[in-house]
C-alpha positions in Angstrom: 39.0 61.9 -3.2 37.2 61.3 -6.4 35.7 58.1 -6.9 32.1 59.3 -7.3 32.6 60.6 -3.6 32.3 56.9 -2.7 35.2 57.2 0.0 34.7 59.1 3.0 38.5 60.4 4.3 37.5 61.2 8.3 40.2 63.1 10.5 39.9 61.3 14.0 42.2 61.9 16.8 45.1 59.8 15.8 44.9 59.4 11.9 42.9 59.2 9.5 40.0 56.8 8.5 39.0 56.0 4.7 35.6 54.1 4.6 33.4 53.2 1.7 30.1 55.0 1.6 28.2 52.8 -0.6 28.7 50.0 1.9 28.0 49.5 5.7 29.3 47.0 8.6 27.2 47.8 11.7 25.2 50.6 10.5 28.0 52.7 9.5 30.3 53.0 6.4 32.7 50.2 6.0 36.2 50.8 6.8 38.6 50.3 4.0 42.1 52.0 5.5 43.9 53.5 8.3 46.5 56.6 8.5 48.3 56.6 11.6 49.8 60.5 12.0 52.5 59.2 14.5 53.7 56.5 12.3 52.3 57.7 9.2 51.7 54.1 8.3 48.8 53.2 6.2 46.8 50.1 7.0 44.6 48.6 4.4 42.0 46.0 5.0 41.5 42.9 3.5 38.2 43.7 2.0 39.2 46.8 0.0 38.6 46.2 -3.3 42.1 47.3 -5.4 40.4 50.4 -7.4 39.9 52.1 -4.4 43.0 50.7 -2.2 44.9 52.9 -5.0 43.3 56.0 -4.5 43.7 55.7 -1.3 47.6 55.1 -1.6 47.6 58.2 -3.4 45.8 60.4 -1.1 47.5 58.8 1.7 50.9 59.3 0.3 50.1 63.0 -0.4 49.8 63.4 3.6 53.2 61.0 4.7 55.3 63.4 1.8 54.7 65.9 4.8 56.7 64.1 7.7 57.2 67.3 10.3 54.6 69.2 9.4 52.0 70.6 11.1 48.2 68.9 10.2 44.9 70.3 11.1 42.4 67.8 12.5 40.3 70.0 14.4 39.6 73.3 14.1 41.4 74.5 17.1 43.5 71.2 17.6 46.9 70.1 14.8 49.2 67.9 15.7 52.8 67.0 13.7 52.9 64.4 11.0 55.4 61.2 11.9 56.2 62.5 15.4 
């Protein structure tokens, strides 16, 4: 992710979060999307502001063009994309 390394792309245990690092809800960076890996459906909130809502498309769509695959999101742990 580009963007001045203002988005912060986290592997959690089941997708992916994209938060904004120059911001902060709660004392922690606010969200802007969600990745599920099962339904490799992207969730984008409200508050994302559309610059960044694209990038994230982009880098999102990158990882649901690999529907079957195997993804790491641990060191020891991977699970498969869309299943």
């Amino acid at each position: 992710m580009e963007s001045d390394k203002r988005i912060f792309a986290g592997c959690f245990p089941t997708g992916i979060v994209y938060a904004d690092t120059k911001h902060e809800t709660n004392g922690d960076y606010t969200r802007l999307a969600y990745l599920n890996y099962r339904t490799l459906e992207l969730e984008i909130e409200k508050n994302c502001p559309r610059a960044l809502a694209e990038e994230i498309r982009a880098d999102a769509a990158t990882i649901q063009a690999k529907r079957g695959e195997r993804f790491a999101i641990a060191g020891n742990m991977s699970i498969t994309l869309g299943e």
